[in-house]
LUMGU-343748 format. One record per residue (C-alpha): residue in one letter; x, y, z. Coordinates in Angstrom, 1 decimal, always signed. Each point is the difference from the previous one (the first is absolute). Example, Ala and Ser with C-alpha at 12.3 -4.5 7.8 and 13.67 -1.06 7.14 Angstrom:
REM LUMGU-343748
[vogu a; [+12.3; -4.5; +7.8]]
[vogu s; [+1.4; +3.4; -0.7]]
REM end
This chain:
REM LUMGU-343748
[vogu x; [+116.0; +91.9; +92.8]]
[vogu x; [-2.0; -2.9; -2.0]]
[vogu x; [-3.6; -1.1; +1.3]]
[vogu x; [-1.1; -3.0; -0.1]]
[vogu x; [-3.1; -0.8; -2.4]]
[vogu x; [-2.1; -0.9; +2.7]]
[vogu x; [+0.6; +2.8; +2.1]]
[vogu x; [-3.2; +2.3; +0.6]]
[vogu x; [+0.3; +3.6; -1.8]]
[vogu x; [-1.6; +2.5; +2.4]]
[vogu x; [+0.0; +2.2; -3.2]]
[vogu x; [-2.6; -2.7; -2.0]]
[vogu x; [-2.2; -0.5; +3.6]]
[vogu x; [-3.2; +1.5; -0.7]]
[vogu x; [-1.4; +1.5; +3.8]]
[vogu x; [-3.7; +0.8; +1.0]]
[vogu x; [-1.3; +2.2; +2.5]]
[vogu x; [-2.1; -1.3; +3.0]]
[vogu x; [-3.1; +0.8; -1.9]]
[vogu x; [+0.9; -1.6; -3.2]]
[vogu x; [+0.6; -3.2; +2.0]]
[vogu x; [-3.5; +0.1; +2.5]]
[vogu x; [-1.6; +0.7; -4.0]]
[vogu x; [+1.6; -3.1; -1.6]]
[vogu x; [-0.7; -2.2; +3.1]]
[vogu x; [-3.4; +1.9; +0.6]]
[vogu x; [+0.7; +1.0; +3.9]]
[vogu x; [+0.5; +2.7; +1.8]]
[vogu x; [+3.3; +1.9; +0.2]]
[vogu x; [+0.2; -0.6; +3.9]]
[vogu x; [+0.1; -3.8; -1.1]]
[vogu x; [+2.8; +0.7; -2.1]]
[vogu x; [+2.0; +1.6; +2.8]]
[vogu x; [-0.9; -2.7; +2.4]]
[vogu x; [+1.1; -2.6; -3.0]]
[vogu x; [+3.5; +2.6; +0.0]]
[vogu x; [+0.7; +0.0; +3.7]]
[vogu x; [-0.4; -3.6; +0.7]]
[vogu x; [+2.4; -0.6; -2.1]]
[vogu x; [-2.6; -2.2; -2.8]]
[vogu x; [+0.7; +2.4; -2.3]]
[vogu x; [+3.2; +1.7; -1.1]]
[vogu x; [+0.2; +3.9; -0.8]]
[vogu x; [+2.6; +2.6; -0.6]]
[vogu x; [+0.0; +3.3; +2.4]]
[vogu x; [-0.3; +2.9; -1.8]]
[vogu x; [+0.0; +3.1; +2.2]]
[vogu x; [-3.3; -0.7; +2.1]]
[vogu x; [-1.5; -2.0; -2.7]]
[vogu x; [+0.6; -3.6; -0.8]]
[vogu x; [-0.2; -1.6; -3.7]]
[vogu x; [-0.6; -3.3; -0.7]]
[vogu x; [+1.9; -2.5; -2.6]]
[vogu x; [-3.0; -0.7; -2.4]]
[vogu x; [+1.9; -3.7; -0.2]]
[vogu x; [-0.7; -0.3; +3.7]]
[vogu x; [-3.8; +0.3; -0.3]]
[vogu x; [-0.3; -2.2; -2.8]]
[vogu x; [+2.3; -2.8; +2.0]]
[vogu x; [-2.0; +1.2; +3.3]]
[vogu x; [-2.9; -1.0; -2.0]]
[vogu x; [+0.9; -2.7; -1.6]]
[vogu x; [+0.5; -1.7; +3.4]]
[vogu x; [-2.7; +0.8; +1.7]]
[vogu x; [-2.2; -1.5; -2.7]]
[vogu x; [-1.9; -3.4; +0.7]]
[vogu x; [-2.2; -1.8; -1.8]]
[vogu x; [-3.3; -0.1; +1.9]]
[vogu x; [-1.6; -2.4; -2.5]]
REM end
């Protein structure tokens, strides 16, 4: 079975944990799991734990930037 080039490579995904995202978005992790469960940001389940696609925070990010000036 072929792939298609841009087909996403769960193998090349890099994941964080909760506290590595609340660190790189400097919140809390109960921020990060209210972020999870409403659905504004996407995570894998992993047992009881969820981990985050580091591409998700940056896009996450990258949209809820404004330029106040």
């Amino acid at each position: 079975m072929a792939s298609e080039p841009s087909e996403l490579h769960l193998a090349q995904v890099q994941f964080l944990t909760v506290a590595e995202v609340a660190a790189m978005m400097r919140v809390s992790k109960m921020t990060v799991y209210r972020l999870v469960h409403g659905g504004e940001l996407p995570a894998a389940r992993v047992g009881r734990s969820f981990r985050v696609p580091k591409t998700a925070v940056e896009e996450y990010l990258r949209s809820a930037y404004f330029d106040a000036g």
